[in-house]
N, C-alpha and C positions, 0 to 999 in steps of 0.2 A: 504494500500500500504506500503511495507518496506520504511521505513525512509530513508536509505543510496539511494534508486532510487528517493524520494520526493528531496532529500536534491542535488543530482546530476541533474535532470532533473529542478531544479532553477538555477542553474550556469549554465545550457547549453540557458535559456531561456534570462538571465541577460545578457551572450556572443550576443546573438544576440540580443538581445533586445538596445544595447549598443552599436556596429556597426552597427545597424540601417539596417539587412539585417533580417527581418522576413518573409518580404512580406505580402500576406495578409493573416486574419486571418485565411483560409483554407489552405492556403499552409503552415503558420506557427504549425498549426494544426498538419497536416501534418510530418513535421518536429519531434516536437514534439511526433508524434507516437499519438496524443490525439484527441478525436472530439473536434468539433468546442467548445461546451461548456464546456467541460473540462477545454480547452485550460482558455477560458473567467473564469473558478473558480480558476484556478491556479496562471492569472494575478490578479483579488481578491484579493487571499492569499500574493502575493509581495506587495499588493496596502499596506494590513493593515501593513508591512513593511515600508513602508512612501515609496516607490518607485512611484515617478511623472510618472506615465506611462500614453502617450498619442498614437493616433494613426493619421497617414497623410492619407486620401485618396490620394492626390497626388501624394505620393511619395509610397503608398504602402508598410508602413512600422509601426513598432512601434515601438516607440524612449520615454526617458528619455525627459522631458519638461526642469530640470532644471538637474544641476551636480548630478550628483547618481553613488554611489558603493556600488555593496552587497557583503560581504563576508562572506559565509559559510563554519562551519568545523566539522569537527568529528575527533574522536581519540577512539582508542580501547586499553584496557588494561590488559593482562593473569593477575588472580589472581590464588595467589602461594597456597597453602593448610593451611599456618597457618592463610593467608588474610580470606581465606574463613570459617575458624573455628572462627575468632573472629568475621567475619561479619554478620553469621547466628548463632551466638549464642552457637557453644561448636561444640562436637563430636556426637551429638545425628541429625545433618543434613546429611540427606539422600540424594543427588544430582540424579537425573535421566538424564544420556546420551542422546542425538536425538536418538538416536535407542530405547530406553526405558529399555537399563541397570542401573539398582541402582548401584550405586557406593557407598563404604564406605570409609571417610574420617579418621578410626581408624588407 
């Protein structure tokens, strides 16, 4: 799965997980866009985050046991041509485009 959807589809789950409107785990599923145990390896992967995730039959929801915030970020950066000559090693790196044109850095 692309990272930027992994890393966006945890902050949407932390939002609701954190106002305590998931419902239950089919609907939250659901939500999610994920099956049922998707859903269940994705809470996992927060868990080994130290995130207390508990779940209420009562209330039909899953919530934070104790204070919890997660904050997730990303950052992208254009590298210029001479960043790229000293990062791959000289003029002799060949770049290939998404379309599969070689580019020359000369």
């Amino acid at each position: 799965m692309d990272i930027i959807k992994q890393i966006e589809r945890l902050k949407k789950m932390h939002q609701l997980i954190f106002a305590e409107k998931t419902g239950t785990p089919c609907v939250f599923a659901k939500k999610m866009y994920l099956s049922r145990s998707q859903l269940y390896n994705t809470i996992d992967i927060m868990k080994t985050l130290e995130a207390p995730i508990k779940y209420c039959k009562k209330r039909e929801t899953f919530y934070y046991e104790t204070p919890f915030d997660l904050e997730l970020s990303y950052s992208f950066k254009a590298i210029i041509d001479d960043e790229a000559k000293e990062i791959f090693g000289g003029f002799s790196f060949r770049p290939i485009l998404l379309d599969g044109t070689i580019i020359s850095l000369l």
